[in-house]
N, CA, C and O atoms as a DFTB+ gen file, in Angstrom:
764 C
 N C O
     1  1      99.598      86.022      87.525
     2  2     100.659      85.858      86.550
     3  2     101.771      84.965      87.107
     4  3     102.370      84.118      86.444
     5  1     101.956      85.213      88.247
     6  2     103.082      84.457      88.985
     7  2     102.497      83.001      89.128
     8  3     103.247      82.029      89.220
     9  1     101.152      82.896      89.140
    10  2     101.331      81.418      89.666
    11  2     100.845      80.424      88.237
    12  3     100.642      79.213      88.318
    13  1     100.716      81.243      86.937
    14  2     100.531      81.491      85.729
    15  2     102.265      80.678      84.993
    16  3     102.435      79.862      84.087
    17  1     103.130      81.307      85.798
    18  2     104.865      81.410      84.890
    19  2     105.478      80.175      86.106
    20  3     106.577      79.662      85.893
    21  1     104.566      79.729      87.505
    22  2     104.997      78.488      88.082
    23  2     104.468      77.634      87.385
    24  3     105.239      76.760      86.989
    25  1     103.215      77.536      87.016
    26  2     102.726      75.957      86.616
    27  2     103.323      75.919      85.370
    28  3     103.558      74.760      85.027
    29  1     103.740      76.973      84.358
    30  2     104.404      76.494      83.118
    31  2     105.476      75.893      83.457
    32  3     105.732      74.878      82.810
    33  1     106.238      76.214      84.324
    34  2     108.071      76.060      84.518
    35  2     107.575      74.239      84.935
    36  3     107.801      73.255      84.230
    37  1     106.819      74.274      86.366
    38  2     106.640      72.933      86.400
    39  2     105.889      72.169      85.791
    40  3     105.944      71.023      86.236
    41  1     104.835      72.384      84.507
    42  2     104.660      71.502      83.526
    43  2     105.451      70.919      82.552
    44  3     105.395      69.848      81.948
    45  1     106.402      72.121      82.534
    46  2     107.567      72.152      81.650
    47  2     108.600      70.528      81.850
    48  3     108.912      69.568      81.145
    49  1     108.852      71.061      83.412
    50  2     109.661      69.820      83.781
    51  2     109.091      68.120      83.645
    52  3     109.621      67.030      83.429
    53  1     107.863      68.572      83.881
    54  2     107.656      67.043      83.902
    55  2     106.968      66.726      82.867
    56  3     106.072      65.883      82.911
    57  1     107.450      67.640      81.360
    58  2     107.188      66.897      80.122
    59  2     108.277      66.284      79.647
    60  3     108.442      65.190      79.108
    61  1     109.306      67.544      80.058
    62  2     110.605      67.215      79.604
    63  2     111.354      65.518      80.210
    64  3     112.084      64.691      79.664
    65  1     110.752      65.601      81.476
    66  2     111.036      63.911      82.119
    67  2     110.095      63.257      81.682
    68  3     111.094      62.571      81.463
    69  1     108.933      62.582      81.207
    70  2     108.475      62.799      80.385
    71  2     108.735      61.969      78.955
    72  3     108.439      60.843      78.555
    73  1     109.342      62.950      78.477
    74  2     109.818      62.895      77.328
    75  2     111.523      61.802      77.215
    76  3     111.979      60.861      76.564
    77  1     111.814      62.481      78.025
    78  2     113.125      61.139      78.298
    79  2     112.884      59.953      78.544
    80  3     113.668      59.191      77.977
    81  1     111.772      59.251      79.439
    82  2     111.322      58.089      79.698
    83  2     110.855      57.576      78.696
    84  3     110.947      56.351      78.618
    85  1     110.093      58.439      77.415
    86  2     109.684      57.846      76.800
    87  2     110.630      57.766      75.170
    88  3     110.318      56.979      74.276
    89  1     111.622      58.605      75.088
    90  2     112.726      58.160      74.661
    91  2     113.962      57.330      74.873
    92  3     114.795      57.156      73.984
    93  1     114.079      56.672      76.448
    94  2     114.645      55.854      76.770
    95  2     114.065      54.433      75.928
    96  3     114.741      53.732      75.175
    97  1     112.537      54.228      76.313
    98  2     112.058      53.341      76.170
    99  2     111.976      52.739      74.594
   100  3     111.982      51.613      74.096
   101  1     111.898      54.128      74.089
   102  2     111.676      54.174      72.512
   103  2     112.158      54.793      71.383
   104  3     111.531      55.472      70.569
   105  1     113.879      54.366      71.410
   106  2     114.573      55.616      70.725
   107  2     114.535      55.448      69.917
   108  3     114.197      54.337      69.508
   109  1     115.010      56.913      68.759
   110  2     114.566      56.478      67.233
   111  2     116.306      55.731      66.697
   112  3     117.406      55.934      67.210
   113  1     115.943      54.880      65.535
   114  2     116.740      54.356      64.645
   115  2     117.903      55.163      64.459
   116  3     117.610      56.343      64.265
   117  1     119.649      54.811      64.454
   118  2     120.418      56.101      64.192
   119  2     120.245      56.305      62.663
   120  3     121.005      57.163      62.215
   121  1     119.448      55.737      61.788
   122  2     119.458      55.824      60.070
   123  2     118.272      57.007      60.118
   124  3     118.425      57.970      59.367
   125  1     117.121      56.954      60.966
   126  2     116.214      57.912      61.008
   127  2     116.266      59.403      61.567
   128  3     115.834      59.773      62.658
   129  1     116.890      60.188      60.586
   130  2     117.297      61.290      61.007
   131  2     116.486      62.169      61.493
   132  3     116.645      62.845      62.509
   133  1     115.414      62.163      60.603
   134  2     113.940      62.953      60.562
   135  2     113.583      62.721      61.990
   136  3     113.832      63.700      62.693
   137  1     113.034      61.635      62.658
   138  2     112.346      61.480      64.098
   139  2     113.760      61.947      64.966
   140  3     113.733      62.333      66.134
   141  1     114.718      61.850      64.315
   142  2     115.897      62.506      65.917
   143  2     115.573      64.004      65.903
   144  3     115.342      64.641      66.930
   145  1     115.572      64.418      64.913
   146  2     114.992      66.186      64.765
   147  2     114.012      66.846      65.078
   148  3     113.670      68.028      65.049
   149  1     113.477      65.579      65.487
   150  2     111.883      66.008      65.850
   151  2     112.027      66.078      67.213
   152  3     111.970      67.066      67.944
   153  1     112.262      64.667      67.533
   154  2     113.031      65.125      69.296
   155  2     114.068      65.906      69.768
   156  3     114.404      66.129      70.931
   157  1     114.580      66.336      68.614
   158  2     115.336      67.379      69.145
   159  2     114.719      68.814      69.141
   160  3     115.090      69.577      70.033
   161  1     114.142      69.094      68.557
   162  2     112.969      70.112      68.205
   163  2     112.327      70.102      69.642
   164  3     112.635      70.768      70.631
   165  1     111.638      69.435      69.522
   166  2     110.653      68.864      71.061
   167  2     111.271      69.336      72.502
   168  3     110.853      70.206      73.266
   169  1     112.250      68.590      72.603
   170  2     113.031      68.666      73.776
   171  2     113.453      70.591      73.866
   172  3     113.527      71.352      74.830
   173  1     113.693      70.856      72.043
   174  2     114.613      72.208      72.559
   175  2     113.298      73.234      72.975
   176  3     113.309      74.078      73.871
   177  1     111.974      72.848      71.894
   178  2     111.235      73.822      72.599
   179  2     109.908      74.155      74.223
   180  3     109.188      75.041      74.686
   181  1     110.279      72.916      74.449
   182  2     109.884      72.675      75.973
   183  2     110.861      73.071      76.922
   184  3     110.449      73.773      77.846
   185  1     111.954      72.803      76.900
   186  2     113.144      73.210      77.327
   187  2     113.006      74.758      77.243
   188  3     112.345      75.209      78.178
   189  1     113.375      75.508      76.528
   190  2     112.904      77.334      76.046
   191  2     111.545      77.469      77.121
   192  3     111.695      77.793      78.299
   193  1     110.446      77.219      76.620
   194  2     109.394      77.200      77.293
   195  2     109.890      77.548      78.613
   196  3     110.270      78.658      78.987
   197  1     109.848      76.628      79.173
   198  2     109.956      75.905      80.921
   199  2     111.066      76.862      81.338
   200  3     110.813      77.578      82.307
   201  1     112.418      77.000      80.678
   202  2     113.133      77.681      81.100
   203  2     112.937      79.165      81.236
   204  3     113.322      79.962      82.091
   205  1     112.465      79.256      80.509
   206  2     111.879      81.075      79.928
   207  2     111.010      81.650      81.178
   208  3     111.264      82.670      81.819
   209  1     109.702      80.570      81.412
   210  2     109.018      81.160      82.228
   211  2     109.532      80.890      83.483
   212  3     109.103      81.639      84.360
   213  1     110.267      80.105      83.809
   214  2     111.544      80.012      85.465
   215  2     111.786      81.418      85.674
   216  3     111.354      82.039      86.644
   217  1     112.649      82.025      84.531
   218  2     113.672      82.902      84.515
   219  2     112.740      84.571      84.453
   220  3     113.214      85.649      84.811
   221  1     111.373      84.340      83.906
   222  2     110.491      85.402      84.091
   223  2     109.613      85.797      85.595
   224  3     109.114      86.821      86.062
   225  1     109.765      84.203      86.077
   226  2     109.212      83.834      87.518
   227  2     110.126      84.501      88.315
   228  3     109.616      85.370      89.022
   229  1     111.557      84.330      88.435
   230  2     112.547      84.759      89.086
   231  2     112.604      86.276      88.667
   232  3     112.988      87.001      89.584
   233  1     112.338      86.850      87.609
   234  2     112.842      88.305      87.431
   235  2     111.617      89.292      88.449
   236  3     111.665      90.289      89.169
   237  1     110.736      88.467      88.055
   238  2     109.465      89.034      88.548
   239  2     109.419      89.356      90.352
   240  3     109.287      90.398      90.992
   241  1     109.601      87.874      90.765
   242  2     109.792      87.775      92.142
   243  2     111.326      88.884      92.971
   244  3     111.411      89.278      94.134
   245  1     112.224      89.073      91.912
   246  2     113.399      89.876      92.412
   247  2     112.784      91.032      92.420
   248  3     112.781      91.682      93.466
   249  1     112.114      91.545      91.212
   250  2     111.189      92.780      91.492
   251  2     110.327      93.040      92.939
   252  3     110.223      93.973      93.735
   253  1     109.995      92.217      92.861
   254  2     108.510      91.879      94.237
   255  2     109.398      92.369      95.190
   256  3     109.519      93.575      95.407
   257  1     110.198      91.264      95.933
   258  2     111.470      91.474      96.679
   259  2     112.250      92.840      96.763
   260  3     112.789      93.083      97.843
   261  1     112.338      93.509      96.022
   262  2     112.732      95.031      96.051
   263  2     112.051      95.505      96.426
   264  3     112.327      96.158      97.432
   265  1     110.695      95.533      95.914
   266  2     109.921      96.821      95.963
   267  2     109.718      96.472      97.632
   268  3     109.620      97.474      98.340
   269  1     109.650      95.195      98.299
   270  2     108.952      95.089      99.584
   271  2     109.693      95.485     100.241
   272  3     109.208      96.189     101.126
   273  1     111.488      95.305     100.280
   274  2     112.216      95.814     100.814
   275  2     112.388      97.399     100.935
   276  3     112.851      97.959     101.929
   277  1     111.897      98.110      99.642
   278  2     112.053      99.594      99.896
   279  2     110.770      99.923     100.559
   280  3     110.686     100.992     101.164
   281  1     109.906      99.227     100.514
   282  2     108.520      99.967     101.992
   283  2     108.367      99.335     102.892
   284  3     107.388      99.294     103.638
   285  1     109.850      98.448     102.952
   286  2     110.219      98.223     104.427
   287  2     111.073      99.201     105.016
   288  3     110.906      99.748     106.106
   289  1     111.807      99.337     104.377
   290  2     113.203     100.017     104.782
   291  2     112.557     101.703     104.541
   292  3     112.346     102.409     105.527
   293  1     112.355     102.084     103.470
   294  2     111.499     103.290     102.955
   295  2     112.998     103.574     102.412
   296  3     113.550     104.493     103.016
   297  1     113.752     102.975     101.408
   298  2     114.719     103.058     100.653
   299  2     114.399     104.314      99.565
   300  3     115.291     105.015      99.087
   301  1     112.895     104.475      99.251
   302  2     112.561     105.625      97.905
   303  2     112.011     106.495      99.003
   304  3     111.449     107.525      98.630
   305  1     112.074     106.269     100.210
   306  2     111.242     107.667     101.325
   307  2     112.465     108.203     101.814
   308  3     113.415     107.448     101.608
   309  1     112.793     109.444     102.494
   310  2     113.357     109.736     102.968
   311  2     112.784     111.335     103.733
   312  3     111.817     111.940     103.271
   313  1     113.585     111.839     104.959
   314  2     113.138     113.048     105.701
   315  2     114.135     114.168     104.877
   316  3     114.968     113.701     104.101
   317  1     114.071     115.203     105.000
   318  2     115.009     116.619     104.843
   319  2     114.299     117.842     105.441
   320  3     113.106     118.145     105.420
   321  1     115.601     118.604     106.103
   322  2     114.787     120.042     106.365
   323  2     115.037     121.201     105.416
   324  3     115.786     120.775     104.538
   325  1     114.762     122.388     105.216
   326  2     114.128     123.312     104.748
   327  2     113.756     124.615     105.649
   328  3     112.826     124.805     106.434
   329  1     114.754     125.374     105.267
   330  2     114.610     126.573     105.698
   331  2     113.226     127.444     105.263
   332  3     112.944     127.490     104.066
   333  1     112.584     127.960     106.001
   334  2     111.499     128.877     105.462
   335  2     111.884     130.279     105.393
   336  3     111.523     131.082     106.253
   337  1     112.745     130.658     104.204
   338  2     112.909     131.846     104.268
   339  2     112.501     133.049     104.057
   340  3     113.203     134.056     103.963
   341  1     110.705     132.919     103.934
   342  2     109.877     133.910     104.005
   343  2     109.708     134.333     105.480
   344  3     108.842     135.144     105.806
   345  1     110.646     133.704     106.459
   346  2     110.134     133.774     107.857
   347  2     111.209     133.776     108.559
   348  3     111.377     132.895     109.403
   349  1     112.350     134.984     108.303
   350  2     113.120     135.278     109.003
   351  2     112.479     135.895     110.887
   352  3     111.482     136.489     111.297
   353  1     113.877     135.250     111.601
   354  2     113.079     135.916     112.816
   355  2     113.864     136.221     113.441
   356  3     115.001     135.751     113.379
   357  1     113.348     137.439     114.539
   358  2     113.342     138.245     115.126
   359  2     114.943     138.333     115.350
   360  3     115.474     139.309     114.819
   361  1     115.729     137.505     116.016
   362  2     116.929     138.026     116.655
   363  2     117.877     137.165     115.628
   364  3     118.857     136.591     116.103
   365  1     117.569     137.059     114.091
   366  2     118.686     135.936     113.255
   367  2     118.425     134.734     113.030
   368  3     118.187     133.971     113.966
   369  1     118.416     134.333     111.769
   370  2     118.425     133.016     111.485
   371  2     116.589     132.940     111.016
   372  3     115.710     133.792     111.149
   373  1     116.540     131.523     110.436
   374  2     115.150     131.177     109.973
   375  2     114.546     130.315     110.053
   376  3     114.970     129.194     109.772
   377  1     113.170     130.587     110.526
   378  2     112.418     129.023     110.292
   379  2     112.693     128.001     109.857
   380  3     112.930     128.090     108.653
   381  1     112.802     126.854     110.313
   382  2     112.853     125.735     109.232
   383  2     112.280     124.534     110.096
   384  3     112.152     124.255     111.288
   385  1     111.929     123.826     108.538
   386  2     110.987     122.429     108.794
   387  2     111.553     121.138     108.287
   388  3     112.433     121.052     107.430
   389  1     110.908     120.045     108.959
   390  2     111.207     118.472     108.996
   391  2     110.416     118.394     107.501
   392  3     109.286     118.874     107.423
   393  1     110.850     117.967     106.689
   394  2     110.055     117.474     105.530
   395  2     109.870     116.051     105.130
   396  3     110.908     115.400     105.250
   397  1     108.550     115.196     104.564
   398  2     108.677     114.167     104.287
   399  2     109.151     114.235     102.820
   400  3     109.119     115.323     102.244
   401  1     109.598     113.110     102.178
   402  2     109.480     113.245     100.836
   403  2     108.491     112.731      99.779
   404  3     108.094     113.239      98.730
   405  1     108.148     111.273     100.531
   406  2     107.452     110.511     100.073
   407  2     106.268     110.292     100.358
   408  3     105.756     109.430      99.644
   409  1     104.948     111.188     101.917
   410  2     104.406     111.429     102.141
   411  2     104.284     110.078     102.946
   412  3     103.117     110.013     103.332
   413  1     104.920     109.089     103.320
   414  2     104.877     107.963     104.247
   415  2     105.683     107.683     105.174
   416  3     106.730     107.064     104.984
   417  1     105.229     108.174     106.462
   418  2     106.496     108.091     107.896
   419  2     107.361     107.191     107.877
   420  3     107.026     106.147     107.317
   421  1     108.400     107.253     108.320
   422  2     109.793     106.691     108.445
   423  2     109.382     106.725     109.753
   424  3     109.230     107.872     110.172
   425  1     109.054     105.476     110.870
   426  2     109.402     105.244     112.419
   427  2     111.026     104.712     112.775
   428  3     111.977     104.214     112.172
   429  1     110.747     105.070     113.868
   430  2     112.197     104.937     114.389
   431  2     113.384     105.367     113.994
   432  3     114.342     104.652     113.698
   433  1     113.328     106.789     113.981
   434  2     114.277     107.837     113.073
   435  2     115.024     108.431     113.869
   436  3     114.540     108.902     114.898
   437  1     116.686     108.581     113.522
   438  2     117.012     109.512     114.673
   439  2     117.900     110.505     114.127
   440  3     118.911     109.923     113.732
   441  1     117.981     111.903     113.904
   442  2     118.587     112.638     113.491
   443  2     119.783     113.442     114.007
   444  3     119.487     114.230     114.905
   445  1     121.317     113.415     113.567
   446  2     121.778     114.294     114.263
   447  2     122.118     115.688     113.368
   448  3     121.966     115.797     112.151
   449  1     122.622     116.733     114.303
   450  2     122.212     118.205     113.234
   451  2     124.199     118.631     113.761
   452  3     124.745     118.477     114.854
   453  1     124.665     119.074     112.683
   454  2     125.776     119.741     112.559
   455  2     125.687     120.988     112.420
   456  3     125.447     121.225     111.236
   457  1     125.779     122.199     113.210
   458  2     125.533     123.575     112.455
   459  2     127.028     123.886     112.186
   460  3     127.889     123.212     112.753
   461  1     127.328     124.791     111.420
   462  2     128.581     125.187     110.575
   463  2     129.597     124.373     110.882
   464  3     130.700     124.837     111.168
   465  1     129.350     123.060     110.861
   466  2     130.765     122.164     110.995
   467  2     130.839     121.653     112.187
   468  3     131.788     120.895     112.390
   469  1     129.785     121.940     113.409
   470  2     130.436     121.465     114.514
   471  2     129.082     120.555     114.916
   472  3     127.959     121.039     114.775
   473  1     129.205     119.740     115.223
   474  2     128.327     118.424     116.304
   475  2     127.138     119.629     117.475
   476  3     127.438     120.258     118.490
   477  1     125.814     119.515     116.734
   478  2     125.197     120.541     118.212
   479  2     124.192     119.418     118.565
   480  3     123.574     119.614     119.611
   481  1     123.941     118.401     117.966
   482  2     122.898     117.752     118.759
   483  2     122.312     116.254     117.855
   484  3     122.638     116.003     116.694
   485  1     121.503     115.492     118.611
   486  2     120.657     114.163     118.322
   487  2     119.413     114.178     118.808
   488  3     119.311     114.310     120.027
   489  1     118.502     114.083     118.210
   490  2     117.433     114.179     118.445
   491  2     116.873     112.801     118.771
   492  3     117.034     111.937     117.909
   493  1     116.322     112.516     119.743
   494  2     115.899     111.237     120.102
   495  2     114.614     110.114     119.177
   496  3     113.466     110.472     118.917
   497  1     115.127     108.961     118.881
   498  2     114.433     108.163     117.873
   499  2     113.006     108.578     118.125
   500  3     112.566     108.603     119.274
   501  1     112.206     108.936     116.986
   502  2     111.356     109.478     117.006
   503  2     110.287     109.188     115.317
   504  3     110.558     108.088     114.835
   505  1     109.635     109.680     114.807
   506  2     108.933     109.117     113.258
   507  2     109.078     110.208     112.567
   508  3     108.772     111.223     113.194
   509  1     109.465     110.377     111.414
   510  2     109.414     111.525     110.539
   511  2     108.393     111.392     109.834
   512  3     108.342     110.466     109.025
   513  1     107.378     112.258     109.974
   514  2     105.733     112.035     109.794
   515  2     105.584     112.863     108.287
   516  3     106.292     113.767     107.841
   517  1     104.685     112.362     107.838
   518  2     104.113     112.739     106.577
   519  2     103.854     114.281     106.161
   520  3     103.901     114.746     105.022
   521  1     103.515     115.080     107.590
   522  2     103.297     116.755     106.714
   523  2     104.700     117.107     107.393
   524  3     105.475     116.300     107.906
   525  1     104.844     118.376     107.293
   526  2     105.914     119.161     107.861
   527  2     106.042     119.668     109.147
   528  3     105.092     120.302     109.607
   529  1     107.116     119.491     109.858
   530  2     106.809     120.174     111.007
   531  2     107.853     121.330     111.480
   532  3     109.079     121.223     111.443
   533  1     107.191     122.336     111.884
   534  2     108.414     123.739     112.135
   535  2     109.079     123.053     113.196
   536  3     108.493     122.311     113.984
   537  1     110.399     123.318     113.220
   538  2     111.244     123.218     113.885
   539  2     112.006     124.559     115.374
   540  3     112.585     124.466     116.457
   541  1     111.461     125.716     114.401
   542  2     111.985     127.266     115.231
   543  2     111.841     127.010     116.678
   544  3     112.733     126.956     117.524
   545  1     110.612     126.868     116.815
   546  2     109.992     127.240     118.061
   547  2     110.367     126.563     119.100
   548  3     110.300     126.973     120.259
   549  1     110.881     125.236     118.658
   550  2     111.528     124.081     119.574
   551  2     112.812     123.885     119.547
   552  3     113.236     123.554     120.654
   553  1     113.753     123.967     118.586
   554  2     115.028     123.989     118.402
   555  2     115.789     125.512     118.178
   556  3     117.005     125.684     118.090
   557  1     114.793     126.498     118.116
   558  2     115.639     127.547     117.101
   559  2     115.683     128.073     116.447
   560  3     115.080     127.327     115.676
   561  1     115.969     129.185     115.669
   562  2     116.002     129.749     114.514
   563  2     117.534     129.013     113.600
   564  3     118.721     129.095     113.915
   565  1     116.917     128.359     112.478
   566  2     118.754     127.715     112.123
   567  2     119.319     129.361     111.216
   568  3     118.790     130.162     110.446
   569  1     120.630     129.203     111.862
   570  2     121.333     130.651     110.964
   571  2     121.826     130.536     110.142
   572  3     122.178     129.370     109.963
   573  1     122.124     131.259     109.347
   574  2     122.920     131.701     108.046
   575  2     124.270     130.571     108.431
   576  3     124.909     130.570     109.483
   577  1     124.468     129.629     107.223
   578  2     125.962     129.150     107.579
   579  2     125.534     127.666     106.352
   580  3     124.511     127.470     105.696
   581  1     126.755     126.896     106.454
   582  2     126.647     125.487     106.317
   583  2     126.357     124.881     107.409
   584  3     126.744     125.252     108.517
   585  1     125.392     123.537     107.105
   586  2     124.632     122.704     108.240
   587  2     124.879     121.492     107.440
   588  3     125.043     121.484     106.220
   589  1     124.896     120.258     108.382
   590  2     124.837     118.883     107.936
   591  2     123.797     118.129     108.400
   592  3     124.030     117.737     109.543
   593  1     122.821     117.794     108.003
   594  2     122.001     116.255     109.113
   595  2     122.786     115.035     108.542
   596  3     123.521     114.888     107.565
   597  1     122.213     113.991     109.815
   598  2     122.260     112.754     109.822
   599  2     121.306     112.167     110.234
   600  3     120.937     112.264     111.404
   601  1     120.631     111.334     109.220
   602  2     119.442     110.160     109.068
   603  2     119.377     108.965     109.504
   604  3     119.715     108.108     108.687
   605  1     118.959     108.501     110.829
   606  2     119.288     106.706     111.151
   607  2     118.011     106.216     111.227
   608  3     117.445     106.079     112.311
   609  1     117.555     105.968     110.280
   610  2     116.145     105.004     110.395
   611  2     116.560     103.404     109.950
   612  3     117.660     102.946     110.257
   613  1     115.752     102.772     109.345
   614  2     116.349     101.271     108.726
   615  2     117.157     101.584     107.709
   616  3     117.546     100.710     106.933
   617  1     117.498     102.824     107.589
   618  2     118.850     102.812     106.655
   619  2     119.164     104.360     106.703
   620  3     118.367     105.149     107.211
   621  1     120.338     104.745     106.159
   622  2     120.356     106.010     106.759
   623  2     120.684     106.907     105.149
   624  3     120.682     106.390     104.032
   625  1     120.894     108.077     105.422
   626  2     120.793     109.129     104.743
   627  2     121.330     110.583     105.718
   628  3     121.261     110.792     106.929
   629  1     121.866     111.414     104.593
   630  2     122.562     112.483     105.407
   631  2     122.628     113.928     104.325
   632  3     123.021     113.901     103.159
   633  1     122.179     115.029     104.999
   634  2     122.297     115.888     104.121
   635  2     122.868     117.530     104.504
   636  3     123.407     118.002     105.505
   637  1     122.513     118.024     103.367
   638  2     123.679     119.262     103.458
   639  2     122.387     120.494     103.180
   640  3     121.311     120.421     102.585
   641  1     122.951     121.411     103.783
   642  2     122.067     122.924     103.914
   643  2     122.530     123.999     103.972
   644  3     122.355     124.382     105.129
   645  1     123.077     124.811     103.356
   646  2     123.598     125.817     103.199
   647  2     122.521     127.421     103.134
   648  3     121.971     127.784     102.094
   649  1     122.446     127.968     104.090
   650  2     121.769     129.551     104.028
   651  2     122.935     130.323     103.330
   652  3     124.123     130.002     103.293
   653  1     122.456     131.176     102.905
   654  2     123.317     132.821     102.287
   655  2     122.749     133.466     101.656
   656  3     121.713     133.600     101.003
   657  1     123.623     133.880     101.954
   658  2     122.838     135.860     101.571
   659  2     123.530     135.877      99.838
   660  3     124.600     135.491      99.367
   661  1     122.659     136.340      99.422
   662  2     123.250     136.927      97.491
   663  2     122.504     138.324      97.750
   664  3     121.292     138.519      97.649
   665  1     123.608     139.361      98.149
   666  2     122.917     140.591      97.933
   667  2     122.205     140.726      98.984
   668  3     122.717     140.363     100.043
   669  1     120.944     141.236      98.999
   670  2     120.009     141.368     100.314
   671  2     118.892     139.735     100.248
   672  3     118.039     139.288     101.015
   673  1     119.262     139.426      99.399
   674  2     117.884     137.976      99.604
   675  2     118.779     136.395     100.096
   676  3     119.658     135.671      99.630
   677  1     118.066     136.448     101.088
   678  2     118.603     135.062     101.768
   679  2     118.117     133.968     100.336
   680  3     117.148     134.188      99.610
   681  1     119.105     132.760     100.200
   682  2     118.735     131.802      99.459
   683  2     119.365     130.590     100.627
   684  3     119.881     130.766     101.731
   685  1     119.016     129.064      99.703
   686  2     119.267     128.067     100.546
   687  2     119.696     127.160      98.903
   688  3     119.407     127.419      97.735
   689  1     120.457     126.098      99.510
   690  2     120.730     125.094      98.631
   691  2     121.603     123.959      99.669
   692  3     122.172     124.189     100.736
   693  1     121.487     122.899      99.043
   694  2     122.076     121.285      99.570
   695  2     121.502     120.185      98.711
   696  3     120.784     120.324      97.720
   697  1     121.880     119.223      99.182
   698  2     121.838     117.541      98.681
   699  2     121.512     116.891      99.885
   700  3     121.991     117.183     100.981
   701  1     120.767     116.088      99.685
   702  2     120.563     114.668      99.996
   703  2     121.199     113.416      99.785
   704  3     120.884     112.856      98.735
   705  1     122.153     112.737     100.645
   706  2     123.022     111.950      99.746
   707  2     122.351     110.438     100.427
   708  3     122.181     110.310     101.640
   709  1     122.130     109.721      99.761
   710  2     122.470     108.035     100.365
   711  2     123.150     107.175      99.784
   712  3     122.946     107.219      98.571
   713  1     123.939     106.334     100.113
   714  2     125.073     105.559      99.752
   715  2     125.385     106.299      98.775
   716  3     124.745     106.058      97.751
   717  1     126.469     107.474      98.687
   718  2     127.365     108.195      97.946
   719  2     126.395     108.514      96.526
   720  3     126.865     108.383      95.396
   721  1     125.243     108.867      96.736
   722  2     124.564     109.126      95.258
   723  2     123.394     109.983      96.342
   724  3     122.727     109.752      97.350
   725  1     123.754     111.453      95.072
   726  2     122.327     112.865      95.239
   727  2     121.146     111.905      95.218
   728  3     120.925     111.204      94.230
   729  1     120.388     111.874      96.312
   730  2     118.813     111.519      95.876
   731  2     117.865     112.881      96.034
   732  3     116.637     112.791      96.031
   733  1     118.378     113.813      96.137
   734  2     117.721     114.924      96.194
   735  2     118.236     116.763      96.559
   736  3     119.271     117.007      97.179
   737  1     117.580     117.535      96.197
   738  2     118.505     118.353      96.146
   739  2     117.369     119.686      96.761
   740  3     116.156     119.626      96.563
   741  1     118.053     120.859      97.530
   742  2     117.288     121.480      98.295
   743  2     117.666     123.071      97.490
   744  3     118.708     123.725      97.544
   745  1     116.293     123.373      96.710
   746  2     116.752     125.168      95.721
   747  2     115.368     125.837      96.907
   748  3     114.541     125.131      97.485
   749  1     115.435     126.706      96.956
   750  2     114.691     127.860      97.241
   751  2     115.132     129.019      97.552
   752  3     116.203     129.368      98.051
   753  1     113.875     129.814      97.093
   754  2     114.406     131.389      97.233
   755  2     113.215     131.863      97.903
   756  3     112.179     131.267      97.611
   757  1     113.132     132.925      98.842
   758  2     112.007     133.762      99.537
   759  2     110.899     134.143      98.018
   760  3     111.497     134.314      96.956
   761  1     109.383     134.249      98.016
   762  2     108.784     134.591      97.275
   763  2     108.327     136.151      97.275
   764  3     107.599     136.582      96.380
């Protein structure tokens, strides 16, 4: 299609030049109104043409250009964790996991983790891989509180995690924010 909406744009042009050379050479009479209308006709709908499919060439290619940039960057991918709160443990606090969203690794990722407001750590650039991975066993049980991450891959992202108790059932909720807009949002309840 693309190389379909180039050869129109540049057939376009070089009818339209073209068409001038051969109205230089051979213009109509100013008494002959009829043949000026015709070239004007002519000119306007080659002109439309040629221009049309430029401007469909270009919309198309800005598309292309996005989309390559977001599975470069993974602009529609992103990581989040997730408390497992069917899996409270032993001495406080709960399971929780690295999640993909988009089921396609993000390399060169580096996360830092805020627990209730305060700076506890960075995790060294590393890939946020496609299934899930528990976190407990290596970092911790995360506890009951507000938590923040921070996302530095080819572009970053940062999110919010909140544990609490309603009554006796732990719940969880947060956002996902990138450049000041929710791209996602974290509900669960124990089953």
């Amino acid at each position: 299609m693309d190389t379909l909406l180039s050869f129109i744009t540049n057939l376009g042009v070089w009818i339209l030049a073209l068409m001038g050379v051969g109205m230089s050479f051979n213009p109509p009479s100013k008494e002959d109104r009829r043949t000026q209308w015709i070239w004007f006709g002519a000119f306007a709908v080659v002109s439309l043409v040629a221009g049309g499919s430029g401007f469909w060439n270009g919309v198309r290619n800005q598309a292309a250009q996005e989309e390559l940039e977001a599975k470069l960057t993974g602009a529609n991918n992103y990581c989040y964790f997730q408390a497992d709160l069917n899996r409270p443990q032993p001495k406080g606090g709960y399971e929780w996991q690295l999640i993909n969203k988009k089921q396609r690794p993000i390399p060169n990722s580096q996360i830092c983790l805020y627990l209730n407001g305060k700076f506890s750590r960075c995790w060294k650039h590393g890939m946020c891989i496609p299934h899930a991975v528990d976190q407990a066993k290596d970092e911790g049980p995360l506890p009951i509180g507000k938590h923040h991450f921070e996302f530095f891959a080819a572009n970053s992202w940062s999110q919010t995690l909140e544990i609490y108790m309603d009554g006796k059932t732990a719940k969880q909720r947060g956002e996902i924010i990138r450049d000041g807009k929710v791209i996602g949002g974290i509900p669960g309840e124990p089953r």
